[in-house]
C-alpha positions in Angstrom: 95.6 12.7 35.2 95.4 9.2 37.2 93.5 6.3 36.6 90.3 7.8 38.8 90.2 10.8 36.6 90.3 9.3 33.6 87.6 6.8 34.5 85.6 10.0 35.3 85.6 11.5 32.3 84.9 8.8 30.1 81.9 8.2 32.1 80.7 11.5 31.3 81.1 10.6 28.3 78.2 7.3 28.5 75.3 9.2 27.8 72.7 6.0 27.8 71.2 4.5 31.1 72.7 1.1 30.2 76.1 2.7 29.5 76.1 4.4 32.7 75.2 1.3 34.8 78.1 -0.5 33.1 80.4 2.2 34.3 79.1 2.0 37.4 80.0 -1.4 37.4 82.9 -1.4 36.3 84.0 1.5 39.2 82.6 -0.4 41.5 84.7 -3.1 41.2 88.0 -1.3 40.6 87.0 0.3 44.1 86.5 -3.3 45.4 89.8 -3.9 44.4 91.9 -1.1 45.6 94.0 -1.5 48.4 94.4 0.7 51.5 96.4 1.2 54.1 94.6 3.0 56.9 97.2 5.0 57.7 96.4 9.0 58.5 98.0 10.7 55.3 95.5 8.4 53.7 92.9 9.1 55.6 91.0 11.5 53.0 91.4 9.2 50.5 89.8 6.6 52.8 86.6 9.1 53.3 86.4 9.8 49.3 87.0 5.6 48.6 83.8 5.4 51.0 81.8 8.2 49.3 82.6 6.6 45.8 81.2 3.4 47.5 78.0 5.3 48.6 77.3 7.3 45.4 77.7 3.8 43.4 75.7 1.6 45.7 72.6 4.2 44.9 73.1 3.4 41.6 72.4 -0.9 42.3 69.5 -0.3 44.3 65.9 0.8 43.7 63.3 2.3 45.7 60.1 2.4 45.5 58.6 5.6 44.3 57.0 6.1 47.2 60.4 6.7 49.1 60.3 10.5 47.0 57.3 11.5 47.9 57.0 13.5 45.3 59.8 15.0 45.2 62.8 15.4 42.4 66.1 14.8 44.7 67.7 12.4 45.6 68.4 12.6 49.0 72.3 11.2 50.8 72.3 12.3 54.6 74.7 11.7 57.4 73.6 11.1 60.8 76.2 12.5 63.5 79.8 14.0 63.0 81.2 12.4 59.7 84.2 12.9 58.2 82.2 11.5 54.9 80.4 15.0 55.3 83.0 16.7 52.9 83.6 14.2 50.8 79.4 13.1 50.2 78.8 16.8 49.8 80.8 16.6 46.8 78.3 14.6 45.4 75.4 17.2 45.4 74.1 18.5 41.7 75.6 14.9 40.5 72.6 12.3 39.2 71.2 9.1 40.5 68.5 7.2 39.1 67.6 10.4 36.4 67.5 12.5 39.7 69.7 15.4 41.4 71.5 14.5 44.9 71.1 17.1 47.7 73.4 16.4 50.1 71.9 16.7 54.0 73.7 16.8 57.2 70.8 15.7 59.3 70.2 16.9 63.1 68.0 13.8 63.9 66.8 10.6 63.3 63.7 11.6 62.5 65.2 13.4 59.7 66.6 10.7 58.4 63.5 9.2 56.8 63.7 12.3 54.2 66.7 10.4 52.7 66.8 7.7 50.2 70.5 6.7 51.7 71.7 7.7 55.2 75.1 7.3 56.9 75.3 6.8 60.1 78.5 8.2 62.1 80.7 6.9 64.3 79.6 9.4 66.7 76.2 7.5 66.9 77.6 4.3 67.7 75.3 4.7 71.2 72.2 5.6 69.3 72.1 2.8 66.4 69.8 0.3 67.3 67.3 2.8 68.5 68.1 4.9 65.0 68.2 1.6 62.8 64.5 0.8 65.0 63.6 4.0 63.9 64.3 3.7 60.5 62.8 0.1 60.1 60.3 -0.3 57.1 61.1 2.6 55.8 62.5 3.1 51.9 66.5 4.2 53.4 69.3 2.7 52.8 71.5 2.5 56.2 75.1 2.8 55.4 78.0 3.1 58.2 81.8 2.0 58.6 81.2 -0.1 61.4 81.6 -4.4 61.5 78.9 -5.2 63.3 76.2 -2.9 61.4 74.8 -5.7 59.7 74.3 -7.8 62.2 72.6 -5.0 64.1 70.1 -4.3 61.8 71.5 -1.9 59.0 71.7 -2.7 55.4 75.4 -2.1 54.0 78.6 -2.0 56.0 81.6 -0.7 54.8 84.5 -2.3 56.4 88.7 -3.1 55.7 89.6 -6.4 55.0 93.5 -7.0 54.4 94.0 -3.2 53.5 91.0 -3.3 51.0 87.5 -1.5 51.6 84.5 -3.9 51.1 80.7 -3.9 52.2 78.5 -6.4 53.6 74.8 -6.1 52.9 71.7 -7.1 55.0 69.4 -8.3 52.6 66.7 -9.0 54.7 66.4 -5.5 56.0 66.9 -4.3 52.3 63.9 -6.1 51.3 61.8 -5.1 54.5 62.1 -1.6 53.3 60.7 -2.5 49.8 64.4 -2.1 48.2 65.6 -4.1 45.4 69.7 -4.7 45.5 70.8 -5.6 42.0 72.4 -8.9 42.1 75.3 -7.4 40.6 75.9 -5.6 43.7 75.2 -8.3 45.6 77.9 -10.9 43.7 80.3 -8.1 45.3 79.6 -8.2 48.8 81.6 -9.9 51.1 78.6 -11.2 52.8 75.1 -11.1 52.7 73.6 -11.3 56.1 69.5 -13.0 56.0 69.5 -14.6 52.6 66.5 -16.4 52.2 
C-alpha cells in the first residue's frame, strides 16, 4: 500500500469535523508538494492529482446555503470533454461539508449553475469568458487547468510549476459569489489574483 493509500485510510478513520479538516489539510499540502513530470504514462495520475485538488478545495470553501437550494448534494460538474470526468466521478457517494457528491457531466452552461464546483475543459477554451459571464454572482466555484483562468475571470487555476501541480485563486470573484476561501487554502496558493 503507498503513501496515498495509507493517508486514505487513516482519514477514514477521523470521524470528527475538526479531524477531518486537519486531514484535509494536511493532503492538501502533500499534494502541493508532489512533483510531476507531465509526461503521458503519467498522465492519469496527472487527472487524479487534479481531482484530489478539486475534492479538497470543496472542503476550504463555503457557500452560502442558498447555493443548495434545498437540496442534499453536493454538486462537482465538468463543462466540456474532460479527462477529469473519470477521475471526479470517482468522487460521487464521497462527503463534503456533511453532504453527498453527485458527480455531473454537464451539457451547458446553463447547467452549470446547479453545481457548487464546476470544471471547465479544455475543450471550452473558446466559450470561457462568455461561460465565466455566465456564471458571475453566482454561488460556483470555477476550476480549470488553464494559466490564464484567473486573470480571465475564474476563481482557482490549476497549473504546473517546475514539475509540481499548484492553483492560483481569484479572490475577488470568490467573494462576488458570496464564497468564503479559508485562509488556510489561501496561504497555499501560488497567487491570489484581486486581494483587497
Amino acid at each position: 500500500m503507498g503513501l496515498l493509500g495509507t493517508l486514505r485510510i487513516w482519514g477514514a478513520l477521523c470521524s470528527s469535523r475538526h479531524c477531518q479538516r486537519a486531514f484535509s489539510l494536511a493532503l492538501l499540502l502533500l499534494l502541493v508538494g508532489l512533483p510531476h513530470d507531465g509526461g503521458s504514462e503519467t498522465a492519469s495520475g496527472e487527472f487524479a492529482l487534479k481531482a484530489a485538488f478539486i475534492y479538497n478545495f470543496s472542503k476550504f470553501v463555503e457557500w452560502p446555503e442558498s447555493a443548495f437550494k434545498g437540496k442534499s448534494e453536493f454538486c462537482i460538474g465538468t463543462l466540456g470533454r474532460s479527462p477529469l470526468d473519470q477521475p471526479l466521478s470517482s468522487l460521487a457517494g464521497r462527503s463534503v461539508q456533511g453532504r453527498n457528491i453527485l458527480f455531473r457531466r454537464l451539457n451547458s452552461p446553463e447547467e452549470a449553475a446547479q453545481c457548487q464546483v464546476v470544471f471547465l475543459s479544455r475543450s471550452e477554451l473558446a466559450r470561457v469568458d462568455g461561460i465565466l459571464d455566465l456564471l458571475r454572482d453566482q454561488p460556483v466555484l470555477t476550476v480549470a487547468d488553464r494559466e490564464d483562468f484567473c486573470r480571465r475571470g475564474g476563481m482557482l487555476c490549476l497549473d504546473q510549476d517546475s514539475g509540481r501541480i499548484v492553483f492560483d485563486v481569484n479572490l475577488r470573484e470568490t467573494q462576488r459569489a458570496r464564497l468564503k476561501a479559508s485562509s488556510q487554502l489561501l496561504k497555499l496558493a501560488r497567487r491570489i489574483y484581486g486581494r483587497l
